[in-house]
Each structure stands twice: as C-alpha cells, then as structure tokens.
ZANUTOR-925758 format. One line per field, with one value per residue (C-alpha): residue in one letter; y negated, z negated, x. Coordinates in nm, 4 decimals. Example, Ala and Ser with C-alpha at 12.3 -4.5 7.8 and 13.67 -1.06 7.14 Angstrom:
2
type	[A|S]
v	[0.4500|0.1060]
w	[-0.7800|-0.7140]
u	[1.2300|1.3670]
END
This chain:
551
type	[X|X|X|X|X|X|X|X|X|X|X|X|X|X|X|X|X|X|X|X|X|X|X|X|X|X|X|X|X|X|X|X|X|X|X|X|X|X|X|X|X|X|X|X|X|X|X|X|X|X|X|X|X|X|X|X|X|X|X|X|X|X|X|X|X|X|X|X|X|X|X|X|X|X|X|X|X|X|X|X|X|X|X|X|X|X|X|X|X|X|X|X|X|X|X|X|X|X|X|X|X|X|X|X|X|X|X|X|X|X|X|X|X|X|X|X|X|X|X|X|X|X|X|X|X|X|X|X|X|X|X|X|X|X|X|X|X|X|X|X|X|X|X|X|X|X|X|X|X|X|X|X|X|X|X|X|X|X|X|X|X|X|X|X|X|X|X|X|X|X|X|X|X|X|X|X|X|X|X|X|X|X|X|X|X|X|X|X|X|X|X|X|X|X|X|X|X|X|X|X|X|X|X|X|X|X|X|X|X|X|X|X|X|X|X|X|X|X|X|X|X|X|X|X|X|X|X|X|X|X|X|X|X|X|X|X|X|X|X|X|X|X|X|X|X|X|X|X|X|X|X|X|X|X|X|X|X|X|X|X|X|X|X|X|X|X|X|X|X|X|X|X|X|X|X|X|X|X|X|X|X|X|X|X|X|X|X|X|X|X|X|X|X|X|X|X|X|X|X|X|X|X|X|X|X|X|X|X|X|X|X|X|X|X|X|X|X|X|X|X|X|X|X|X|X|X|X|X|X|X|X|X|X|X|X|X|X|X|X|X|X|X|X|X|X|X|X|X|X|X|X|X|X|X|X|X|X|X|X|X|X|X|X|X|X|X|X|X|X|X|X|X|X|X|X|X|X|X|X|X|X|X|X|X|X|X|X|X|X|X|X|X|X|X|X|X|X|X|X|X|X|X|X|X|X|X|X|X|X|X|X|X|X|X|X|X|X|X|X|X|X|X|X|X|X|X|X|X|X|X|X|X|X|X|X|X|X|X|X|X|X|X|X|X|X|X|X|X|X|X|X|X|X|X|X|X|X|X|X|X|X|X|X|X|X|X|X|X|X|X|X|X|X|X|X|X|X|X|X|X|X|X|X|X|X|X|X|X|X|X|X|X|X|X|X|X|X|X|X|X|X|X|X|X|X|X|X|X|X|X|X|X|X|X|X|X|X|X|X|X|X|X|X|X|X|X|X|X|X|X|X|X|X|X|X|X|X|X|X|X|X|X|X|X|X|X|X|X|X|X|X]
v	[16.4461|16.3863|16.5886|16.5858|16.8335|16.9637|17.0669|17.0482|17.3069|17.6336|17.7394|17.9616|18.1067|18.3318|18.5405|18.9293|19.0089|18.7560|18.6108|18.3323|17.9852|17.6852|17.4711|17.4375|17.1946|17.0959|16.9287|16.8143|16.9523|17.3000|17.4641|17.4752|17.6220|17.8284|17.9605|17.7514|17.4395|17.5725|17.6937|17.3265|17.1644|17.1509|16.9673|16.6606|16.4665|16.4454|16.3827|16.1049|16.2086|16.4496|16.5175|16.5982|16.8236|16.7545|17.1016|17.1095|17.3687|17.3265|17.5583|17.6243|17.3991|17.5468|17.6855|17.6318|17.9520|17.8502|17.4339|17.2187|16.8870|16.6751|16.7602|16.6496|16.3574|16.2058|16.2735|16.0772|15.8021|15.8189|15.8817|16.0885|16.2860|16.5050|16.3636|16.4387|16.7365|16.5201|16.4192|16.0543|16.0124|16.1304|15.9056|15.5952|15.6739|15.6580|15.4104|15.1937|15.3194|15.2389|14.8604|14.8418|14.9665|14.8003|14.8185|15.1748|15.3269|15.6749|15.7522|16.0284|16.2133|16.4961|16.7494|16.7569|17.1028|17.2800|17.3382|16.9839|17.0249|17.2883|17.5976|17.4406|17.2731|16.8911|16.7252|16.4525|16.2547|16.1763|16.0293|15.8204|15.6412|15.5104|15.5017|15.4004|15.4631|15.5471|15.9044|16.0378|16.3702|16.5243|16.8509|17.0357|17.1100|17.4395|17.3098|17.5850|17.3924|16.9948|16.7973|16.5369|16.2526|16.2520|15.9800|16.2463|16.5451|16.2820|16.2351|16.5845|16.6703|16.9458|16.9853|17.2208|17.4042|17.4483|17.7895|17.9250|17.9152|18.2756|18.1994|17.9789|17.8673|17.5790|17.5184|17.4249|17.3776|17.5677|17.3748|17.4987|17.1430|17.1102|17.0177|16.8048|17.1075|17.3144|17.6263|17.7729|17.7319|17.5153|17.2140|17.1761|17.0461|16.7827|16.7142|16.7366|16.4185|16.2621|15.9826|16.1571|16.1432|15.9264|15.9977|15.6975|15.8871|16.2310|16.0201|15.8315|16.1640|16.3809|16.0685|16.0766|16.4520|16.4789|16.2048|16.4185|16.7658|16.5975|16.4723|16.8395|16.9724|17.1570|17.1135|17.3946|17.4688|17.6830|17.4613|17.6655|17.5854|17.4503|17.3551|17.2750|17.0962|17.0800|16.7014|16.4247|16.3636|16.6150|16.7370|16.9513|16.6244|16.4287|16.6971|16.7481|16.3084|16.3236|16.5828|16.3918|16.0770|16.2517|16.1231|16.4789|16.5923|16.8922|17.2447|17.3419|17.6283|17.5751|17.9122|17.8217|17.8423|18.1659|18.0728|18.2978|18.2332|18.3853|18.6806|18.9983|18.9860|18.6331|18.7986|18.7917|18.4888|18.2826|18.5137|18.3990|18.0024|18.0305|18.1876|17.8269|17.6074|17.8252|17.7973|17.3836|17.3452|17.4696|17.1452|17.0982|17.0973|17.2045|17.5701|17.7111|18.1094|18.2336|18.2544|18.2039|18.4537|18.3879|18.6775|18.5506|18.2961|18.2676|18.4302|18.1019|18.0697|18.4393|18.4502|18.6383|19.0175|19.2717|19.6452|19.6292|19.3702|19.0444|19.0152|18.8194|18.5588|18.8813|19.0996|19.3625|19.4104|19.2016|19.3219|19.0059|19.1426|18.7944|18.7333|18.9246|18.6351|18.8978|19.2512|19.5120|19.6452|19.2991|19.2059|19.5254|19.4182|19.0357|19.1980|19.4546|19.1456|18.9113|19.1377|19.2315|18.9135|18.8183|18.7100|18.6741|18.6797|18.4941|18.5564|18.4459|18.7420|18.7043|18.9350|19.3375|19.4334|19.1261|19.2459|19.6117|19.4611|19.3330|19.5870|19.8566|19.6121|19.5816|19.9854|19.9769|19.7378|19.9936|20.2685|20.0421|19.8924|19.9966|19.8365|19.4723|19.3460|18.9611|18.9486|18.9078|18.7868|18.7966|18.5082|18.4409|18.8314|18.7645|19.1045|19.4142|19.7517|19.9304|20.2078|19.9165|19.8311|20.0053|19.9792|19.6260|19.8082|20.0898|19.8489|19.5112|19.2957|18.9719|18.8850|18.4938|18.3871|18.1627|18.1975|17.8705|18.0450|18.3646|18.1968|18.1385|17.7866|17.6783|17.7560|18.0843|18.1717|18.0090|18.0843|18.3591|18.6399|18.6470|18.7402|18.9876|19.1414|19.2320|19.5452|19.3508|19.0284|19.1581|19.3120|18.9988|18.8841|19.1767|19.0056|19.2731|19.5793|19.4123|19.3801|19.7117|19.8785|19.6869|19.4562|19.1502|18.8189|18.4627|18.1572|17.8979|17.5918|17.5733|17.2079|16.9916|17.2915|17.2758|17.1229|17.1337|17.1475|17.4579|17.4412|17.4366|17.7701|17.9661|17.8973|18.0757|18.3576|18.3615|18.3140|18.4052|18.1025|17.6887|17.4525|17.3238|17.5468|17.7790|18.0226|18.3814|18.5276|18.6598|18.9840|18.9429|19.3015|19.1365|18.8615|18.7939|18.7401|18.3828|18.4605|18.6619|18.4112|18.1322|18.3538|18.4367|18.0142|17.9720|18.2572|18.4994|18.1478|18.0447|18.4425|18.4383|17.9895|18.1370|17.9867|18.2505|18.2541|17.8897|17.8037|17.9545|18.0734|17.8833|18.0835|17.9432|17.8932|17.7952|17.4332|17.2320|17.2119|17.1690|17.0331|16.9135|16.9725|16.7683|17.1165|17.4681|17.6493|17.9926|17.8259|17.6993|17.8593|18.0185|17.7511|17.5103|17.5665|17.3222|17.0333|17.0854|16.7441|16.7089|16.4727|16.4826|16.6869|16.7279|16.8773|16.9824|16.7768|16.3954|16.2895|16.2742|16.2199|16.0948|16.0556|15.7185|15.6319|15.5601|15.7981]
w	[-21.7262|-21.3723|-21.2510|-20.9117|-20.7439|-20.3718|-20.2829|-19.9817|-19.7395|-19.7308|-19.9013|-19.7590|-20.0602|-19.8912|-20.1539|-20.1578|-20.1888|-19.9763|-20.2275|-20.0691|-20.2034|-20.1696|-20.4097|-20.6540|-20.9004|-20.9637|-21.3391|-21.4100|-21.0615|-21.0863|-20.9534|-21.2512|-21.1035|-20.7880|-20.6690|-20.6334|-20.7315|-21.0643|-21.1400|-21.1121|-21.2470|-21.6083|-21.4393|-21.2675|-21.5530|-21.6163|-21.2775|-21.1389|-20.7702|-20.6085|-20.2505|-20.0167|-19.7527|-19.5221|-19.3764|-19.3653|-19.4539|-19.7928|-19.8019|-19.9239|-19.7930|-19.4655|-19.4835|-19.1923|-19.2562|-18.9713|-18.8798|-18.8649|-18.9757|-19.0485|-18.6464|-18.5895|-18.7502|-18.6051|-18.2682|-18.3730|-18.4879|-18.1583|-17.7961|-17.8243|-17.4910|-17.6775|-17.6287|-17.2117|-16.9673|-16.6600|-16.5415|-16.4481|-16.7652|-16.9055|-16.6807|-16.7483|-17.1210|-17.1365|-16.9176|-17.1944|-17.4235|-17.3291|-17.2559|-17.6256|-17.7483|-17.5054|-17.8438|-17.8906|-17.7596|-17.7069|-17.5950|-17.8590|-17.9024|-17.7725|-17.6900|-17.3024|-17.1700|-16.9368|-16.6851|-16.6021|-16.3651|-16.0962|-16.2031|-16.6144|-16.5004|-16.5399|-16.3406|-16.5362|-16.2153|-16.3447|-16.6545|-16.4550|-16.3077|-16.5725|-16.8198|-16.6392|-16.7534|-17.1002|-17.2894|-17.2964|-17.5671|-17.5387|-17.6571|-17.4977|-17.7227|-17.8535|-17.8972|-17.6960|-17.4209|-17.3847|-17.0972|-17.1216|-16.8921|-16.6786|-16.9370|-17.1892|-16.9685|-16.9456|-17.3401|-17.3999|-17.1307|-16.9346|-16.6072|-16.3477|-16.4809|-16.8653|-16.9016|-17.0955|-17.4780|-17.5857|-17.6948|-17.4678|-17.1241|-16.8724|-16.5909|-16.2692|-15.9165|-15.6191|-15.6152|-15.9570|-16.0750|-16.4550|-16.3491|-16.7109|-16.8689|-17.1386|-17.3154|-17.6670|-17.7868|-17.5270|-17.6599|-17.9410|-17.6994|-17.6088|-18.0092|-18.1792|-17.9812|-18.0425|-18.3118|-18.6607|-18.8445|-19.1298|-19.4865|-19.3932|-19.0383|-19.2557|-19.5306|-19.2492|-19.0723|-19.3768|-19.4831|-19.1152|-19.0889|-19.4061|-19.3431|-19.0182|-19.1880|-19.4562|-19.1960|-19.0502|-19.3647|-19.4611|-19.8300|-19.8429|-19.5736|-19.5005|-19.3060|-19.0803|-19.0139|-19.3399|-19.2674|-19.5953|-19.4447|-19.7384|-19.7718|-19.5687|-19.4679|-19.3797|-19.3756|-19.7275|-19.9327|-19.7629|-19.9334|-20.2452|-20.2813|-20.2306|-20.4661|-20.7037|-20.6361|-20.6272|-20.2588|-20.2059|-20.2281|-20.0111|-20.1958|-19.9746|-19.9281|-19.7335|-19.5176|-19.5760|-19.2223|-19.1333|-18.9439|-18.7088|-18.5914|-18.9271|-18.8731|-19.0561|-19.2996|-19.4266|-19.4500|-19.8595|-19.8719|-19.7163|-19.9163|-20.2305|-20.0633|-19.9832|-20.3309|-20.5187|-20.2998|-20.4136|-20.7465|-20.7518|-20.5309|-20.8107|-20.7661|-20.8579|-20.4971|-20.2938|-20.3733|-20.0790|-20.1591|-19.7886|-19.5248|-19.1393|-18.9276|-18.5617|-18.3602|-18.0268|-17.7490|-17.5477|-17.2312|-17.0604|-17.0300|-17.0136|-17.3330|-17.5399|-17.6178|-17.3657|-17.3868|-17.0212|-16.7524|-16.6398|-16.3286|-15.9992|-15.8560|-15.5780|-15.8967|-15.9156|-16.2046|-16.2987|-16.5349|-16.7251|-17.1174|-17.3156|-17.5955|-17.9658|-18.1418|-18.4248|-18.2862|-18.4227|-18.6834|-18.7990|-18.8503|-19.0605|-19.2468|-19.3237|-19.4002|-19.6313|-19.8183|-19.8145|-19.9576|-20.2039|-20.3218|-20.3742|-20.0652|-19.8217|-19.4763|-19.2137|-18.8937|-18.5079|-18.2515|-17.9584|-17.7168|-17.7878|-17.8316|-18.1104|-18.2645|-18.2512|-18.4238|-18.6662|-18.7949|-18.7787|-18.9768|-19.2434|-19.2288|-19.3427|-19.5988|-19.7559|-19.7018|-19.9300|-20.1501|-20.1831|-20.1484|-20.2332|-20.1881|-20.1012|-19.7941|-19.5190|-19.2036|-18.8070|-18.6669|-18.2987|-18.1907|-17.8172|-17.7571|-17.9571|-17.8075|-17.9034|-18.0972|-18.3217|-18.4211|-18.7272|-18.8745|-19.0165|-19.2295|-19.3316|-19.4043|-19.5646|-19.2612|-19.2626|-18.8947|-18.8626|-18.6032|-18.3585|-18.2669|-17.9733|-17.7474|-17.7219|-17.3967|-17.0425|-16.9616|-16.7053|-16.8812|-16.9686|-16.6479|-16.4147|-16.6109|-16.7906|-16.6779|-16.3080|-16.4999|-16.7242|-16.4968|-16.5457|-16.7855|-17.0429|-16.9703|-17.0753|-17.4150|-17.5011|-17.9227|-18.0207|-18.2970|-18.3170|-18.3233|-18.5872|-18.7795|-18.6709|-18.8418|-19.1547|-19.1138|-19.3183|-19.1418|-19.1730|-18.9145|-18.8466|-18.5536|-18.4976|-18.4423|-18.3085|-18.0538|-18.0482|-18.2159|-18.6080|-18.6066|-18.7401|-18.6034|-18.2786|-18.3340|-18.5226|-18.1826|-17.9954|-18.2563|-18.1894|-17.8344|-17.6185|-17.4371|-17.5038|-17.6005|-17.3392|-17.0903|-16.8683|-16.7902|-16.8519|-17.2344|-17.2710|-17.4340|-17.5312|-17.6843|-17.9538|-18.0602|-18.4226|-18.5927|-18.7311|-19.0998|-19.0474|-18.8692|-19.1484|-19.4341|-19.2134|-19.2191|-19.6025|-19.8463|-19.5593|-19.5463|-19.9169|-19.9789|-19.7597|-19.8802|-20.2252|-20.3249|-20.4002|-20.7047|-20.7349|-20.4113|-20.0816|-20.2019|-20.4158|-20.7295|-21.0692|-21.2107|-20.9011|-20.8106|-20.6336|-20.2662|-20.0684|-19.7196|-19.6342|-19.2552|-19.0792|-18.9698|-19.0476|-18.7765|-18.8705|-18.7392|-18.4150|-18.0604|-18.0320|-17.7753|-18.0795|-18.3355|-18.2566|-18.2432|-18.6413|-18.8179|-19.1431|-19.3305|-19.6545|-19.8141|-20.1531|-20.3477|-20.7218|-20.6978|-20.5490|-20.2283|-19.9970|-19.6657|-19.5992|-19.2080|-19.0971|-19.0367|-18.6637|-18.5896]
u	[13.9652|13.8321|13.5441|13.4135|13.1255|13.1079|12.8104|12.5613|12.7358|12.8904|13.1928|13.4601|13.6518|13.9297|13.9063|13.9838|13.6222|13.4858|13.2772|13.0025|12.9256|12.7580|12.8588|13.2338|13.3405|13.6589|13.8360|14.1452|14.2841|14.1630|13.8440|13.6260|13.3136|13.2801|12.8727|12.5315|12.3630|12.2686|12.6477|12.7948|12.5048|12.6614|12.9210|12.7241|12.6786|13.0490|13.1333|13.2585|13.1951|13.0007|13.0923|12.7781|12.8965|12.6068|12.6057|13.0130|13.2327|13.4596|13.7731|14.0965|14.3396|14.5208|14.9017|15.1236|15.3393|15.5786|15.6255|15.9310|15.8014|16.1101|16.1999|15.8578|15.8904|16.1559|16.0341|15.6980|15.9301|16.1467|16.0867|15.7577|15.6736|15.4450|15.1217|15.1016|15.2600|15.3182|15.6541|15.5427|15.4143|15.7329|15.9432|15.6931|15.7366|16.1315|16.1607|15.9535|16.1055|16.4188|16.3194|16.2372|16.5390|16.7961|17.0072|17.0179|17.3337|17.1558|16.8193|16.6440|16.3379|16.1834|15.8484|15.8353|15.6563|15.8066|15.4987|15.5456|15.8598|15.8947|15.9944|15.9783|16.3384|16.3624|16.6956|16.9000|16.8392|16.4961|16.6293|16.9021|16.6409|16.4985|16.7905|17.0445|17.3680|17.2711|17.2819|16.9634|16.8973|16.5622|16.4834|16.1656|15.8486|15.9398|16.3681|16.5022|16.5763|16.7431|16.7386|16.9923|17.1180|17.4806|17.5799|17.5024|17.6660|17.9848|18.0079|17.9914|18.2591|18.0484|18.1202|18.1152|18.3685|18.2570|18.1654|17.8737|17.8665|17.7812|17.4649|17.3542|17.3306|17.3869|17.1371|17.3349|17.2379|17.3827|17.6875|17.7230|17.7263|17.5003|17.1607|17.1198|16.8975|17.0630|16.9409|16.9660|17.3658|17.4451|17.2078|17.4773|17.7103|17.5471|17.4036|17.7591|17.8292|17.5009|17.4708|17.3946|17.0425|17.0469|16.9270|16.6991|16.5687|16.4859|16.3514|16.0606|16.0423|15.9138|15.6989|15.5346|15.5067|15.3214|15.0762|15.0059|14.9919|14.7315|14.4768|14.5114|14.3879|14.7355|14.8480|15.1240|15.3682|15.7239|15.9557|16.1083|16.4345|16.6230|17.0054|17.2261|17.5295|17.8103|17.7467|17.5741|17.2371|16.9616|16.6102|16.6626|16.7881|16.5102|16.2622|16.4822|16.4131|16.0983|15.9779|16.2108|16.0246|15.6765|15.5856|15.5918|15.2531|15.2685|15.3327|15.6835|15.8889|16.2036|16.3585|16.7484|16.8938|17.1078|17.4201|17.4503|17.8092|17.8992|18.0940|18.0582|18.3449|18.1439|17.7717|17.8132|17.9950|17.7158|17.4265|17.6415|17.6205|17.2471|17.1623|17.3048|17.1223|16.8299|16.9122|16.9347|16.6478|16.3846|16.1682|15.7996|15.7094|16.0393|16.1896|16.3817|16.3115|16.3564|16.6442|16.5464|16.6945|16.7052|16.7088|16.6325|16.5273|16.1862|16.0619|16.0394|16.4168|16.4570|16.6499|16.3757|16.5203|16.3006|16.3250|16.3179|16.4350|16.2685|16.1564|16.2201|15.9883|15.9384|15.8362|16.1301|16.3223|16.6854|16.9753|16.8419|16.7187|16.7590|16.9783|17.0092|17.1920|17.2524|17.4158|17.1579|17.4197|17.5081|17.1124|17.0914|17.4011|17.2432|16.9005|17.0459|17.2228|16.9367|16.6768|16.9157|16.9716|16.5768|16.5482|16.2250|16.3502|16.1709|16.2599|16.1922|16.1390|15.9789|16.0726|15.9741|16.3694|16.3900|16.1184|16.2100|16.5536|16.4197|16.1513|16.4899|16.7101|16.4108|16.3733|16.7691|16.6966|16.4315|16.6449|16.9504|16.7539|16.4100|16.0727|16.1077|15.7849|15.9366|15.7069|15.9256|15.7806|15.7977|15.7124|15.6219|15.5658|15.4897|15.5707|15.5599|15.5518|15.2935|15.4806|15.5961|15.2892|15.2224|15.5262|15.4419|15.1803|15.4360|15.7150|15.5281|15.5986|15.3573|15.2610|15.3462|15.0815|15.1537|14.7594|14.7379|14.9652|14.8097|14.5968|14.6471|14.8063|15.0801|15.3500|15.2036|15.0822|15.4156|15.7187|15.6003|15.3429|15.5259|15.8493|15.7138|15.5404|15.1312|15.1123|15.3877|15.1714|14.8105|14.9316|15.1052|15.0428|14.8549|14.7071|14.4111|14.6099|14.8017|14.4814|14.4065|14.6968|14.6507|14.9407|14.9189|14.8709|14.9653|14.9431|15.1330|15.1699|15.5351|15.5053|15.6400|15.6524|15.2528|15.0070|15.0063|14.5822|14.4670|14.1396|14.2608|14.5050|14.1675|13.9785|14.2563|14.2517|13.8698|13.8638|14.1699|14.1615|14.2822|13.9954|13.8412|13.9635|13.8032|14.0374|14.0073|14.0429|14.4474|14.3870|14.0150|14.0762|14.3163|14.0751|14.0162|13.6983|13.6606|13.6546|14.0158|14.1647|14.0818|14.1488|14.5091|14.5567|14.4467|14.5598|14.7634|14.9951|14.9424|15.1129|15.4692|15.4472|15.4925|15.1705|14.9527|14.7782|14.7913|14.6483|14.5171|14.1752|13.8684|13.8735|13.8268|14.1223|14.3162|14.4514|14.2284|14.4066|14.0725|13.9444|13.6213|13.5182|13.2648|13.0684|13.0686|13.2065|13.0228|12.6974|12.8627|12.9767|13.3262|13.4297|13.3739|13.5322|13.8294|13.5973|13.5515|13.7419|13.8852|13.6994|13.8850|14.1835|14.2757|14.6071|14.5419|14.2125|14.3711|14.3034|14.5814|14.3695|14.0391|13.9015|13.8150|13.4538|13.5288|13.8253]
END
C-alpha cells in the first residue's frame, strides 16, 4: 500500500462546506487523511513520500467540462497556427510546413484567430502563395470557420455558382467568386474530400492531448463532440483502445454527437442508435453518458441565434438573426427523447435566441417526463437575456463556462461588440447573475478553440479581463470570486463529467486526482492568478505529470 503526505501549504478542498486544510494524506489512491499536521502525522512513518508544498496550493484535480482534445491533438501533430494571431506568422508557418512535408498531398491543421485578418476573413490567396498548388484545410481556433486553398475549392467543386448549404455559408467576394473561407455546414464540403484520419492519427492525437491536459492539472474531462461513424476510424475507438490498453489515465465522459440532419420521423431511431453505443462503451475510464446538441453558430460569423438583429459596421440593425440548426419544435422533440432515454444533454448556445431554445425545449422535457436530475448543461452562454436567467436554477441547467472569453480582445472588440451593438455587448456571459440565481456552474476551455489552462480561464472569472492585458474589465459586475470559480473548475466539472463522488473535491474517501501548484493564489493579486504552475498532478494517487525543474 503506497502512502504519501502533502503538507506545507494550503489546501483547497471544494467541498460543500468549504472545509480548510493544510495538510492530506493519501493510501492506496484514495485520500486517507484530510486537516493539519497532527491529522496526517500517523501517516508519516508509513509514507514513502511526503510532498512539501512550500507555501503552494494542493487541490482537487481540475475538470474541463467542455474540450475537444482528439481535434486538438491532431492539430498539435499537424500544421499548428495556434501558438501566434498574426497573419505573417501564419503564412511563415505553412509555408514551412509545407517544405517539410513536400510528400503530403494535402496541407492539414488548424487554430488561426480571426482578429488576425481584416474584418476576421483570411483569402485563399494567402495560402497560394505559400502552398502552391496544393489543397490546403485549416479550420479556425474555435472550428466554425475553414479557410481552405483554390486547390482545395477545385477538389471540392465550389464555385461561383454552388449555392449555400442550409446550414452553412460560403464567403465570396464582390464578384461573387468563393473567397477560400467557409462557415459552419459549408466546411464539410471541403472535409468530405479531404484525406480521412487514421486509427493511427486519433490514436497520437489522444496520446498528445492528454499529456497536455495532465501538465494543466486536469484529470477528468467531457469531450465535447463524440462522432460514432458505423465503422472506420475515429476519435471514440481511439478512446475506447486506450482505456482498453490502460494509457488512458484521464477519467472521460464522451457527449455522443447529435446529427442534426436527422429528420424528425428518425429522432427515436438515432436515440435507440446512441443508447447501444452507450451501452458498449461502459469502460473503466471512457463511458459516453451524454448527447451534444448543437443549436447554433458564433457571433463572429453572425451565425449565433439573436432575439434581435445584428448590426451593420454603421450600427443599424440587419434582417441577419444567425442560425437554429434544430427548428424550436424539433429541439423539444430530441430533448423530450434524450432525457427520456437517461440521457444528459449537453448543448452549444451562444446567441440569446439559442439559448432561449434550449432552456424551452428542456421546460418540455419536464413537462413529458418529469424532473430528471441528469444535469444537462449549456455551454458557451455569450448571451442570455436577462429574463432567462433564472430559469437555470428553476429547471437544473449547469452553466458550462467558457470563463477566458468573457474579456475584451480583438476579436471581441472588432467582430463582435460593433455588431451587437453596446447594451447586448456589456451584459455579455453573465456569469454573476448566474451565480446570483443559484444556477449551478461548471468550466470548461473549449480547446483547441482556446487555451486548455485553467488557471488562465479562473483569472478571467476573477478579473474580466485576459492576463496580461490592460484593457478594461467586460462586465466587472459579473465577476466571480476566486474560490467559486475553482470550486466551478474542480467539483462543478467533476458533477456534469459524471465524476462526482469519486473525484472533484479532497474528502476522505475520494480518489486521489490531485494537483500541486507552485503558489497559492488566495495570497496573491487578481492579475496573478494565471501565473500559478502545475508542479505535479496525480489520478487515484500516480503521477501522471510532474513540471520540469527549468520549464
């Protein structure tokens, strides 16, 4: 039995009573001991480490409620444009990119941000240049958007006079010629002709994307975004082998992926499809317990669903209101079935109409099949009106946090706040009036849309405004205080992960998913909390990340 003693620092338990600590011992993978030096003392002699936090904070290990790491992944393993926002950056990247793969047929990979082009709207021209005549694929940080190459436009046969997909959109210049960006539905024109992902690729993505989550401190995540193809290689099999292998050291809960071109007549035939892939994907680490529902774009593209129009660039109102993927009456129907069928529902709404959507389609599922209790969550929630509010209290809605974006930033402040206007703009993520109204919360990064570090998101929650920026708070009124916002990233995300009660908090009794930062954030400014590091993190007690000396 392996005992090991933290101690040396303070502890943050996440527990419902908020209980204070300084010191916890762990055996056999579970917290033994939770209180002072004189509670773990009977435990030293036994132990075959004892961990001095040097004035660090020990807590529960973080839960990404919201993340899509296998997509992440690959673009770490491909053609990564997420580490800068410049376009000659992005142009000096592909190019060498390409250089190093003059074998590769097609050019993949992916997280470009929008603020870097004029008006968020790359040109396929820029990728000719350094491409050549080669397909280029490259989805933008948050995947709503691709911006593809004319060898890519060619392969896909889009031209001038391919119309619109339903539930998507072509960018084209005033010749009405495709300018090489695509939005929403109309990426999968260009991807169906793409070269497929290999069991191989999904297998090295999830491998990468959990050796990043670990340094971050997360042990226990909900992948966002799970598609089941009939046969064939994808992200699901790549978890369903690794938790058979036991390389999956992560506690994961996969949201099944809605297909939202089913049409009404085949809502119970793919609730019936969903529910076996549920039932064979009871792993030790992998269950797939949820369903994502997408029920609309962003603001940034103007396909988020408003109550009221976007603007112009001149500030008066469009016929523009986004996209509802799902017709209201067909979201109620798919809710109805899904929390009927044991179902939590996770689902993407940005916009104040998506959101209002949603929270009516999970009123209809209360009315048809009373209170479930299977913690569905919103995820996103850019915009609620403020009449909507309380109704994640009344109805047992999780919040999903996004918490980095809530802050002023290019993309925020150009293709955003001029579009919805001030008074929409300044009550954007009401995280605070959420709290307010007793709404539970969770957090989660989204990456590879943003960045998967928690610490980073909590100083956001905290602060209103991007590390290291100096830009006025977004909303200071809907701050959270410190100790919410890391209780919302360790047990509000351990609850809708499906991990509460064996993880999420530091209660005896519970597994052992811990991480060790290098300072205690409680004792620090605002504006610091992101500079926290992990040092260490742990999953039932073993080490799965431990910081370099130097790094």
């Amino acid at each position: 039995m392996t005992t090991r003693v933290f101690r040396g620092g303070r502890v943050f338990t996440a527990d419902a009573a908020g209980t204070t600590a300084s010191a916890v011992a762990v055996s056999d993978g579970r917290i033994a001991a939770v209180g002072g030096d004189r509670t773990v003392e009977p435990f030293l002699r036994t132990a075959g480490e004892v961990v001095d936090l040097d004035g660090g904070l020990l807590l529960p290990g973080f839960g990404d409620a919201h993340v899509h790491p296998v997509t992440a992944g690959l673009e770490r393993i491909r053609c990564d444009l997420s580490g800068t926002t410049t376009a000659d950056a992005y142009a000096r990247i592909i190019g060498d990119y390409a250089r190093a793969h003059a074998d590769h047929e097609w050019l993949l990979g992916g997280g470009w941000a929008m603020e870097a082009f004029p008006g968020g709207r790359p040109h396929r021209a820029a990728l000719d240049a350094v491409a050549g005549d080669r397909p280029v694929l490259l989805p933008n940080r948050d995947h709503h958007s691709s911006w593809v190459s004319t060898a890519a436009l060619a392969r896909a046969g889009i031209d001038r006079h391919t119309p619109d997909p339903a539930d998507g959109r072509i960018e084209r210049d005033a010749n009405g010629e495709p300018t090489g960006l695509l939005h929403e539905g109309a990426m999968d024109l260009v991807a169906r002709v793409a070269p497929a992902d290999t069991q191989e690729d999904f297998d090295a993505a999830l491998a990468e994307a959990q050796r990043h989550l670990h340094s971050c401190g997360i042990t226990n995540w909900q992948d966002a975004w799970v598609a089941v193809p009939g046969g064939g290689p994808s992200a699901h099999e790549a978890y369903v082998r690794a938790d058979r292998a036991g390389t999956l050291t992560a506690r994961v809960t996969g949201a099944l992926w809605w297909d939202r071109s089913c049409p009404p007549e085949g809502v119970a035939e793919q609730v019936a499809r969903l529910t076996g892939v549920r039932a064979a994907t009871d792993g030790r680490n992998y269950r797939t317990p949820a369903v994502k529902v997408m029920q609309d774009g962003v603001v940034e593209t103007s396909t988020a669903a408003l109550l009221e129009p976007y603007l112009d660039r001149h500030g008066q109102p469009t016929g523009e209101r986004g996209f509802e993927f799902l017709e209201p009456a067909q979201l109620r129907e798919v809710t109805v079935a899904l929390d009927a069928a044991g179902f939590q529902i996770h689902y993407h709404a940005i916009g104040d109409r998506g959101v209002r959507d949603v929270l009516d389609a999970l009123q209809a599922a209360v009315d048809a099949n009373g209170t479930s209790g299977l913690r569905h969550q919103i995820a996103h929630l850019q915009l609620v009106h403020p009449e909507d509010v309380p109704r994640f209290h009344h109805l047992g809605v999780t919040a999903n946090l996004q918490a980095l974006w809530a802050a002023h930033e290019p993309q925020m402040d150009e293709l955003t706040v001029p579009f919805l206007g001030l008074s929409r703009a300044n009550r954007q993520y009401p995280f605070g009036d959420l709290l307010r109204t007793g709404a539970a919360l969770a957090m989660g990064s989204d990456w590879p849309v943003s960045t998967p570090d928690p610490l980073a998101a909590i100083q956001v929650a905290v602060t209103r405004v991007l590390p290291g920026a100096r830009t006025p708070a977004l909303g200071p009124d809907q701050a959270l205080p410190l100790a919410t916002a890391l209780r919302a990233y360790t047990a509000g995300s351990a609850a809708v992960n499906h991990v509460a009660g064996v993880a999420g908090s530091i209660c005896p009794g519970r597994a052992a998913d811990l991480v060790v930062l290098d300072r205690d954030p409680f004792t620090g400014a605002p504006h610091e909390i992101a500079e926290a590091r992990v040092v260490r993190t742990y999953v039932n007690g073993a080490e799965v990340y431990r910081r370099h000396p130097f790094g």
